[in-house]
C-alpha positions in Angstrom: 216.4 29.3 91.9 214.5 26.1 92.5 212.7 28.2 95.0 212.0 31.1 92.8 210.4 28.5 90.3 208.5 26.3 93.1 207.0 30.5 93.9 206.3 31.2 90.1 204.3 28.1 89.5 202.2 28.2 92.8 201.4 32.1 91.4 200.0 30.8 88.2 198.1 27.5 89.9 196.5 30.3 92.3 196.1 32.9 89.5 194.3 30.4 87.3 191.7 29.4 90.0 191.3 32.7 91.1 190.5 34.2 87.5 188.4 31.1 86.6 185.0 32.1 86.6 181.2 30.4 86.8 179.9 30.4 83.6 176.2 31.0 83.4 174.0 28.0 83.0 170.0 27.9 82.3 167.9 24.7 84.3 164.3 24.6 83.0 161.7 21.8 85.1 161.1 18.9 83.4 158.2 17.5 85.6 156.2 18.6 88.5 154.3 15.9 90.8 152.2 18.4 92.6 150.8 16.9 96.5 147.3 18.2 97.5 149.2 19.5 100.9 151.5 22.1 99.2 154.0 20.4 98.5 155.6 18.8 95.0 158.2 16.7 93.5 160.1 18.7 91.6 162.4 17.9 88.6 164.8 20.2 87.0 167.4 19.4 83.8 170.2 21.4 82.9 172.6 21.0 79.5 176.1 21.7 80.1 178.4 21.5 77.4 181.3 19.6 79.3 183.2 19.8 82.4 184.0 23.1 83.9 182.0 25.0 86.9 178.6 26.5 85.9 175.8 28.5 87.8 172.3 28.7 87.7 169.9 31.0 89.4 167.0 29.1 90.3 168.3 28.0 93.6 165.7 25.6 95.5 165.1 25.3 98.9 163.9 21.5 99.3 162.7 19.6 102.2 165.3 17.8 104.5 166.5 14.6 102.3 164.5 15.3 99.4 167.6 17.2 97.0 169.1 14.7 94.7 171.8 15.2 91.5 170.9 12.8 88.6 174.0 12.9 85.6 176.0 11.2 83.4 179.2 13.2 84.8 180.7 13.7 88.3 179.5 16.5 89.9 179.8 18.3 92.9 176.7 20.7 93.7 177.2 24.0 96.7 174.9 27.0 97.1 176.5 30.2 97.7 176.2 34.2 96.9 177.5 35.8 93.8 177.2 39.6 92.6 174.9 38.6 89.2 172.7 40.7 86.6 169.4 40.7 86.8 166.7 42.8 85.4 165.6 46.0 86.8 161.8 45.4 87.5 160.8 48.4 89.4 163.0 51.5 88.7 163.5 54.3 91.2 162.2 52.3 93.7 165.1 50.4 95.1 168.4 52.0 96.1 169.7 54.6 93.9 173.2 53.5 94.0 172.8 50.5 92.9 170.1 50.8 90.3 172.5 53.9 88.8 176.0 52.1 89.5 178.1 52.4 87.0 176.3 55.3 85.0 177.0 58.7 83.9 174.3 61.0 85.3 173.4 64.7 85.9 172.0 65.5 89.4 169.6 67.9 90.2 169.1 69.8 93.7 166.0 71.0 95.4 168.1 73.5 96.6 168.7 76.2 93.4 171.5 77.8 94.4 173.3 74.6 94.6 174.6 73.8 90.9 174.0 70.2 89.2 176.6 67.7 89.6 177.6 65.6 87.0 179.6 62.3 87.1 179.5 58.3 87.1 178.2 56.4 89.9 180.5 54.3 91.7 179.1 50.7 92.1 180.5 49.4 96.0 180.2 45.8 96.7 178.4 44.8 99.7 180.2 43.2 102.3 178.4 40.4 104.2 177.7 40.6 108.0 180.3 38.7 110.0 178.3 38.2 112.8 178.8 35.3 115.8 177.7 31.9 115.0 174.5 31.1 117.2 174.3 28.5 119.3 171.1 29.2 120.5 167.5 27.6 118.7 165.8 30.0 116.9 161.8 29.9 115.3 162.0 29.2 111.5 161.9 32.8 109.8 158.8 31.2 107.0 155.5 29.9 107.2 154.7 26.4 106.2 153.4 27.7 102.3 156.0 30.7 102.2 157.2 31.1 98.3 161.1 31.5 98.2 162.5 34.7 98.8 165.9 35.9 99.2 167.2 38.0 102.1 170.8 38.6 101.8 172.8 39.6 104.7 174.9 42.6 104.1 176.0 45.7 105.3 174.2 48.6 105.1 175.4 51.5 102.5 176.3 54.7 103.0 174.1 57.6 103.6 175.8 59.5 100.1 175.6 58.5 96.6 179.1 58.7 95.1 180.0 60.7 91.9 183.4 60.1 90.2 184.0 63.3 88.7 186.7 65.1 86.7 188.0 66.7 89.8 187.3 63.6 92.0 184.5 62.6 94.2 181.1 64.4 95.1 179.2 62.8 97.8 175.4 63.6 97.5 172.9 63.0 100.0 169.9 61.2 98.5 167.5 63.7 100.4 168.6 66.8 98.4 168.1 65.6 94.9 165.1 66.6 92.7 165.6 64.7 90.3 168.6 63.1 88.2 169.1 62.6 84.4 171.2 59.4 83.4 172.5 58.7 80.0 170.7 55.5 78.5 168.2 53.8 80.3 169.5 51.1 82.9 167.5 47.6 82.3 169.7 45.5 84.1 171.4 45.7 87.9 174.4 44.1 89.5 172.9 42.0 93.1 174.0 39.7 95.4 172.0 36.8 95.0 172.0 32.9 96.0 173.6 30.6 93.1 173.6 26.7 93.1 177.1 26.1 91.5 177.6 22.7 89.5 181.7 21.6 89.3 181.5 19.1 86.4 184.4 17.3 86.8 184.0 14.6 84.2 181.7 13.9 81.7 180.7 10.8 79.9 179.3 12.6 77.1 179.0 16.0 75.2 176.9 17.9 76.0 176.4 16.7 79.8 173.1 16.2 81.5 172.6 17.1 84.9 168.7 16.0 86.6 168.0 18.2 89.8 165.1 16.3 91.8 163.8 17.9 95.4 160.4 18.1 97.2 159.1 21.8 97.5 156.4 24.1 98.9 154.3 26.6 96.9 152.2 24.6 94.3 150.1 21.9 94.9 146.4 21.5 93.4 143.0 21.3 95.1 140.4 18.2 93.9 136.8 18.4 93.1 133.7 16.7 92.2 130.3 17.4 90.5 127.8 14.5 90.6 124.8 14.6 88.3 121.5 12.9 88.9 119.6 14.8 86.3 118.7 10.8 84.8 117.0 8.4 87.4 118.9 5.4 86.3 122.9 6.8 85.5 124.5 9.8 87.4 127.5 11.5 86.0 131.0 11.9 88.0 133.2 14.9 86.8 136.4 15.1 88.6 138.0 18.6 88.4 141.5 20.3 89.5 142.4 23.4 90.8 146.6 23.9 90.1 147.9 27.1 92.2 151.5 28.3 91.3 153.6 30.0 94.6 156.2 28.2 93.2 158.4 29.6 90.3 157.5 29.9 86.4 157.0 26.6 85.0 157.1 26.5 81.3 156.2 23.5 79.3 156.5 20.8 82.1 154.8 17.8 82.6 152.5 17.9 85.7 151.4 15.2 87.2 148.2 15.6 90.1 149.0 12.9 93.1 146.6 11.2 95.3 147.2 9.0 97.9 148.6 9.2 101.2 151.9 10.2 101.4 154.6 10.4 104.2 156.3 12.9 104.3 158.3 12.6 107.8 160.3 16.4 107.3 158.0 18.0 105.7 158.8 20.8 107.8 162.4 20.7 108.0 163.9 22.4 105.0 167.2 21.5 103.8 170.6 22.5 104.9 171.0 23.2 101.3 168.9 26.8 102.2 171.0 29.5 102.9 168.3 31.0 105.0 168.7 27.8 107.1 171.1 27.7 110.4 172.1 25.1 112.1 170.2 26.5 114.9 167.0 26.5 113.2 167.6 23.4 111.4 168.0 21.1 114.9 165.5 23.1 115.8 163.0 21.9 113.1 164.3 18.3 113.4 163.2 18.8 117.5 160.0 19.9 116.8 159.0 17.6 113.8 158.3 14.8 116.3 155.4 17.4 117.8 154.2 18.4 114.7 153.6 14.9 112.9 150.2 14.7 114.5 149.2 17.6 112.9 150.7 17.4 109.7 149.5 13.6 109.5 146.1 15.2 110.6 145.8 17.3 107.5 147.3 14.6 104.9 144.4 12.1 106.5 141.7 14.9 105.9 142.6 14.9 102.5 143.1 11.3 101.7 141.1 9.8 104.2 139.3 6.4 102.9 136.0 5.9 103.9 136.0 2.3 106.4 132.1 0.8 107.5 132.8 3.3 110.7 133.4 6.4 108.9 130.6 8.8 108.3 130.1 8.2 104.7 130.2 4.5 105.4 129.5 1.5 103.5 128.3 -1.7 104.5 130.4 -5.0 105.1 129.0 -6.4 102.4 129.8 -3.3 100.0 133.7 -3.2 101.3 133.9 -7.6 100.3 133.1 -6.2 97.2 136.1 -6.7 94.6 137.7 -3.6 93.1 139.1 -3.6 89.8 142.8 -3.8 90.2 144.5 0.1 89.7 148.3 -0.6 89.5 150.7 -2.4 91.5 153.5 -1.4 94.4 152.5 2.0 96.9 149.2 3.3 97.0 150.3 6.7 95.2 148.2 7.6 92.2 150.3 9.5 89.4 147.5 11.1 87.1 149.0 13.4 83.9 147.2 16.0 83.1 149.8 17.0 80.3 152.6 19.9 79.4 151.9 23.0 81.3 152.9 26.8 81.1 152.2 28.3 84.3 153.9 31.6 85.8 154.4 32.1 89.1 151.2 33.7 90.6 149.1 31.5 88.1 145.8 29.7 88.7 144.4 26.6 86.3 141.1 24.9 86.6 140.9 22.0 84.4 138.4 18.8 84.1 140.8 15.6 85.0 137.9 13.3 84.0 134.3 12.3 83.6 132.1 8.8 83.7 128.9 7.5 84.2 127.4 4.6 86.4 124.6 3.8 87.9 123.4 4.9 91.3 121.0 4.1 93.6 119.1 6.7 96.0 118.7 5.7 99.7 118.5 8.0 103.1 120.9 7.2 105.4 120.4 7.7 109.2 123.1 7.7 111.3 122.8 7.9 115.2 125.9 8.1 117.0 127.5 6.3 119.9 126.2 8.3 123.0 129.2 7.5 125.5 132.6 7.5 125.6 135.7 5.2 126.2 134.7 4.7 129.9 130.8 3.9 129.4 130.0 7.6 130.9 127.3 9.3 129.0 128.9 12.4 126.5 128.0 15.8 128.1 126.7 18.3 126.6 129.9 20.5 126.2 131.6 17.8 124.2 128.1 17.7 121.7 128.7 21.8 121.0 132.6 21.3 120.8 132.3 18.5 117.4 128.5 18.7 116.6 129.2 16.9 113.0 130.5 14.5 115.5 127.5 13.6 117.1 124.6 15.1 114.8 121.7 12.7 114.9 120.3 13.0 111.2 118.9 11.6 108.6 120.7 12.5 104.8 119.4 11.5 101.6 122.5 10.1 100.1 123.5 8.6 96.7 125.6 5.3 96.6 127.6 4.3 93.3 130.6 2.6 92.1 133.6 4.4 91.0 133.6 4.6 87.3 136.3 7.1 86.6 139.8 5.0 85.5 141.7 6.0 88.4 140.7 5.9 92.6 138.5 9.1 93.6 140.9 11.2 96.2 138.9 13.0 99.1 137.6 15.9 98.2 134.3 18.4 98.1 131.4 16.8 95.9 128.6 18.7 94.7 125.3 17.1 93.5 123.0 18.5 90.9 120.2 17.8 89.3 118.5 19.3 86.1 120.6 21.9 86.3 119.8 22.8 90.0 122.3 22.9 92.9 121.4 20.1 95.6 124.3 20.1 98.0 127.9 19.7 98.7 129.5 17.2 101.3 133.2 15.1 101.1 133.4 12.3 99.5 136.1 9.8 100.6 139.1 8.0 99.1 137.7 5.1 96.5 139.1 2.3 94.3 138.4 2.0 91.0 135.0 0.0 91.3 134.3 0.2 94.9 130.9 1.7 96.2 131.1 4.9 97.3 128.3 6.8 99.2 128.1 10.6 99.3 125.4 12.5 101.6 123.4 15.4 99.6 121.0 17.2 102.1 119.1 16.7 105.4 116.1 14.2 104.3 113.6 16.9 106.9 110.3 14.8 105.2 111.6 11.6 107.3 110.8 12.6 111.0 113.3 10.1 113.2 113.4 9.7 117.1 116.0 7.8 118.7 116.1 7.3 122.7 118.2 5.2 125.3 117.1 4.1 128.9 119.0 2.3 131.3 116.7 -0.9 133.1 116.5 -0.4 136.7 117.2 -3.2 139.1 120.7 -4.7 140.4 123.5 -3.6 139.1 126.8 -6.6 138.9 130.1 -4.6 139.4 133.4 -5.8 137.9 137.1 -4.9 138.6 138.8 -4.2 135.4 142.8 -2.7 135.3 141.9 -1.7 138.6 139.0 -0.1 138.3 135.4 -1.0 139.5 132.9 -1.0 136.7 129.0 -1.6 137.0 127.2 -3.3 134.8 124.4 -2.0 133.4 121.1 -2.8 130.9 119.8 -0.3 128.3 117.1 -0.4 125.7 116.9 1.7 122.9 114.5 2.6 120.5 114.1 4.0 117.1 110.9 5.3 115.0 110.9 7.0 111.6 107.6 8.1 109.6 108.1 8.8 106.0 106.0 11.9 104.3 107.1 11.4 101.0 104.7 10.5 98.5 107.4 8.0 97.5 109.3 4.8 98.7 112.6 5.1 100.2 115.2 2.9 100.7 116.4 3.3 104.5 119.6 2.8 105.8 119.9 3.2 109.4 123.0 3.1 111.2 123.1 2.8 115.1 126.4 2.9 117.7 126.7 1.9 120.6 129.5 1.0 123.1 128.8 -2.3 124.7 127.7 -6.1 123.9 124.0 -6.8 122.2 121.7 -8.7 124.0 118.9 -9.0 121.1 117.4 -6.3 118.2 114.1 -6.2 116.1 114.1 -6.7 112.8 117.5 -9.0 112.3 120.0 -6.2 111.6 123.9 -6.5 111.0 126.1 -6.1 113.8 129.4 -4.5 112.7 132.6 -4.5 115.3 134.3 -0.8 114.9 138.2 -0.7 115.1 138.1 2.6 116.7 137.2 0.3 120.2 139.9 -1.9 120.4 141.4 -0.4 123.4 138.6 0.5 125.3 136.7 -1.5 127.8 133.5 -1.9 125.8 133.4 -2.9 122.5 132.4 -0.4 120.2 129.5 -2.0 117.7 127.0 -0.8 114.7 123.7 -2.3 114.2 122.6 -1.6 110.3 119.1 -1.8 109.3 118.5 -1.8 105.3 114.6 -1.2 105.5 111.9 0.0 102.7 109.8 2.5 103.8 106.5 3.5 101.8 104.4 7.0 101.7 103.2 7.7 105.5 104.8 4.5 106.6 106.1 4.7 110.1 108.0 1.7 112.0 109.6 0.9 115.4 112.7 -1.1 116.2 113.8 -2.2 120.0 117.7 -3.2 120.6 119.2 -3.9 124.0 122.8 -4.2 125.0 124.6 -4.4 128.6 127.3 -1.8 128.8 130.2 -1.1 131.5 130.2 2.0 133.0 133.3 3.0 135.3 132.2 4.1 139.0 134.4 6.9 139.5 
């Protein structure tokens, strides 16, 4: 008897969880912090009305460490596959059976002397593939700004569609029908999909609250700029976003445009959490993160990079002293609103962020670059083709201002007009509220500039450094520009060399360049801040003794 009852209860226990089903849930997203990369913080709320176990379709698939479960109850969180309604988008293109499961319908034959066969679908689960766990790394299955999309693994069906008739079963073959009437039009279809299932277990209040917060790919936005010098004294700064949606629907959310540089260590590890995600292939993004950091890292830096004295649009010593007006306080990561958005999946917004005026001053800026490497050797000619931006020697008209917009300027494409006219597009780099920045416009082709090096001959010292013999060698260099404009300009010229300076005309600064701190020359900038009249032409002389490895 006492075994009987023991039997009975563990029946109804197991009967009870069996029958208990997931109850539907809806998650809308609260707030999206979109990255300039692809990538954005994503927050998602749900309303439960106490404890019990609830779905929700709108399964993620974060980044590696990134999924986190916010709530005022205990809750467990697991992704898994469910058979779940959803609406029929494209009818009679996907599988017949299971579009038409369920339904009473009259078939038609191509074949006329075969009659019509009438009956109701029959609706067969499919059954998952129970295939051999791999052990064995395999490529990820998605590129780096793939949207979600679900590929479940199942079983293929049958090559009939089933009929339940009144004298039993007819098994058509798909290929013979010309077409097929069904009683009341289908707008919904039964599909195995991927579900995040919450188990509320306890709940502090009623209803409960449950935050979802992950990093994603698929939206992210694209910066701009538009600089107007229409007015000689005050230029205009218009800073404008471009928000692209790969993502999901996003209806009524708060979205938030980030700048800064952010680390983002598995960015291209996805989360366990995915069902399309292995074990295999997640150690295997884990192995190869470490090789694609440099890359990743590379792009972040293009996009956030902050222009130093060394940089291309650079900015004297003097200019970088300067003091900023303080922006905020704790990581460099600027959170900019740009208010409640409704965007569907697919969607494109262009929006202006913000706009300012300062005044700016016109200058041409010539920049000659370093003409030998790490090892003192001269660059050859291959390397000039391979980054010609690299080592262009030319003179830009350029316009230098301080930020006036109420937040830092990100890196991004400016364009300068004036009057209405397009005058060029360049990047302009990461700066502070109230630091100079200096943006290139065009070529300045009416200030012809020459630039040539030439090693002094006589006896040449030779020093052992790591190991290595070095010679030691003299080289003059000289510059000349002649100004056709039938105006003034302010010149800025900007000359690198690797090596120590012996003497220069004219008295100009001599900036030390981090990027030769491991090299056996020091890698220096002489700056020249010159005015130049109408048909004025000058000269300047600089010498410096560089080290140049034999062999």
């Amino acid at each position: 008897m006492r075994k009987a009852l023991w039997t009975a209860a563990f029946m109804m226990v197991f009967a009870g969880a069996v029958g208990a089903e997931t109850r539907p849930a809806e998650s809308r997203i609260a707030s999206v912090g979109l990255f300039k990369n692809g990538l954005a913080v994503v927050k998602r709320t749900v309303t439960l009305p106490g404890p019990g176990t609830y779905r929700i379709s709108d399964v993620p698939e974060p980044v590696h460490g990134t999924f986190w479960v916010e709530s005022d109850a205990v809750v467990e969180t697991r992704v898994t596959t469910q058979e779940v309604e959803v609406p029929l988008r494209n009818p009679g293109v996907m599988d017949l059976a299971e579009e038409l499961a369920g339904r009473e319908v009259l078939i038609h034959f191509r074949d006329g002397s075969i009659p019509p066969a009438r009956g109701k679908v029959l609706a067969f689960e499919h059954a998952r593939v129970q295939g051999t766990w791999r052990r064995d790394y395999e490529p990820p299955r998605y590129s780096y700004y793939s949207s979600y999309e679900w590929r479940s693994q199942r079983t293929p069906r049958g090559r009939f569609l089933v009929l339940e008739t009144d004298k039993g079963r007819v098994y058509v073959d798909p290929a013979m029908i010309a077409y097929a009437e069904c009683e009341g039009a289908p707008t919904t279809v039964r599909q195995r999909r991927p579900v995040l299932i919450f188990d509320v277990k306890e709940a502090e209040t009623n209803p409960a609250t449950i935050a979802v917060t992950y990093l994603a790919k698929g939206v992210a936005w694209a910066p701009s700029y538009r600089v107007d010098i229409s007015d000689p004294d005050t230029l205009t700064i218009e800073q404008k976003a471009v928000v692209k949606n790969e993502l999901v629907d996003i209806e009524d959310a708060e979205v938030y445009l980030i700048s800064g540089f952010p680390s983002m260590e598995f960015a291209n590890v996805t989360s366990p959490l995915s069902l399309r995600t292995t074990w295999a292939s997640f150690f295997t993004e884990l192995g190869r993160r470490g090789r694609r950091d440099a890359d990743i890292m590379s792009n972040v830096i293009t996009q956030q990079m902050v222009a130093f004295p060394s940089a291309a649009a650079s900015v004297s010593l003097a200019d970088l002293a300067a003091v900023a007006l303080p922006a905020g306080e704790g990581p460099d990561l600027h959170y900019q609103s740009i208010g409640r958005r409704t965007l569907a999946e697919g969607d494109s917004l262009a929006l202006t962020v913000a706009s300012a005026g300062a005044p700016y001053e016109r200058i041409v800026e010539w920049l000659v670059p370093d003409a030998r490497d790490e090892f003192g050797w001269r660059i050859e000619e291959h390397e000039r083709r391979r980054e010609p931006e690299k080592y262009q020697d030319a003179a830009w008209d350029a316009v230098c201002f301080r930020n006036a917009l109420p937040f830092p300027m990100t890196t991004a494409p400016v364009m300068t007009v004036a009057n209405g006219r397009f005058l060029g597009q360049r990047t302009s780099y990461w700066a502070n509220v109230g630091e100079k920045a200096t943006v290139h416009v065009t070529k300045a082709l009416s200030l012809r500039t020459r630039s040539v090096e030439h090693e002094e001959p006589g006896e040449r010292n030779v020093i052992r450094y790591a190991g290595w013999p070095y010679r030691q060698s003299t080289v003059t260099g000289e510059l000349s520009v002649i100004n056709h404009r039938n105006e003034t300009v302010k010149l800025v010229i900007r000359r690198r060399f690797s090596g120590k300076l012996v003497s220069a005309d004219g008295e100009p600064e001599c900036v030390l360049r981090e990027e030769g701190i491991y090299s056996v020359n020091e890698r220096n900038e002489l700056v020249w801040t010159l005015s130049l009249a109408p048909g004025e032409e000058i000269g300047l002389t600089y010498q410096y003794t560089v080290l140049v490895r034999a062999g």
